[in-house]
C-alpha positions, 0 to 999 in steps of 0.5 A: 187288225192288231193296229186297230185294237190298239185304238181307244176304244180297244184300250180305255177302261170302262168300269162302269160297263163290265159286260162290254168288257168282258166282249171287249176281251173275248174279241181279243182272245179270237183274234189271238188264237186265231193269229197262234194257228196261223203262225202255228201252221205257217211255221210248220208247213215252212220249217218242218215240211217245205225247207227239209225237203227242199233241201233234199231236192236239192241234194238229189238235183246235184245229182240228176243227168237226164231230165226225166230223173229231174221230174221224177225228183220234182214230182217225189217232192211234191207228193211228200210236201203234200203228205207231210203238210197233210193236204191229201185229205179231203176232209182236212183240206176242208177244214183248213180252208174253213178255218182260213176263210174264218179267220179272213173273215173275221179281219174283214170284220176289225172296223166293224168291231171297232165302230161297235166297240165305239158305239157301246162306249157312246152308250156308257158314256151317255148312261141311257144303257147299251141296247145293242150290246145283244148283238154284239155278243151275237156276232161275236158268238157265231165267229167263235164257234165257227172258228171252235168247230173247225178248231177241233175238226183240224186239230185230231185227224181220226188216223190218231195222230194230232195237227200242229195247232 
């Protein structure tokens, strides 16, 4: 998605249409933020929870004699990356999975951005004004309150203790 926004219609200025620019940045700042909690969530399920505990397993599979002790110690580290990565809640695993979905969809959306994004420098090229620019502003709006909603749903679990965002 990133490739793409950094085509024309992403990066030439338009003085004369301030509005388009202000939509224009607002559509990089979603896709910013939502890139920042992917990586956030990825760099915490992979370096805080999966690899300490994958070592731990493979600590304690040095050690294992029988295979019963070995799927003892396979199912302990499932049931901890599971704990620790806070997918045992329902609750949360809803929102993760919304949020997720949010941000696919959203890339799914890049041409769709884009050709609007060419659309309305077509209108400020043309000087017959922006009649679509409504719409856009529309569209845009139900992705970022979407993305808001599950933002805030998955950042404070109501134990207290705060996701990694």
């Amino acid at each position: 998605m990133w490739i793409e926004q950094k085509t024309n219609p992403w990066r030439r200025p338009v003085p004369n249409h301030p509005e388009f620019e202000q939509w224009r940045l607002r559509v990089a700042l979603l896709r910013a933020r939502m890139l920042a909690f992917v990586q956030q969530i990825l760099a915490f399920t992979t370096f805080e929870v999966l690899e300490p505990n994958w070592r731990a397993l493979e600590a304690k599979l040095a050690k294992v004699t029988t295979v019963d002790q070995l799927l003892r110690d396979h199912v302990d580290f499932l049931d901890t990356c599971l704990k620790e990565c806070m997918l045992t809640s329902a609750k949360l695993l809803r929102a993760y999975s919304r949020m997720i979905v949010t941000c696919s969809t959203f890339a799914l959306y890049t041409s769709s951005f884009t050709k609007s994004a060419n659309q309305a420098l077509a209108a400020a090229e043309s000087g017959d004004g922006d009649q679509a620019m409504n719409k856009r502003w529309e569209f845009l709006k139900k992705f970022e309150s979407n993305f808001n909603h599950w933002f805030k749903v998955t950042s404070f679990h109501p134990r207290g203790y705060c996701i990694p965002c």
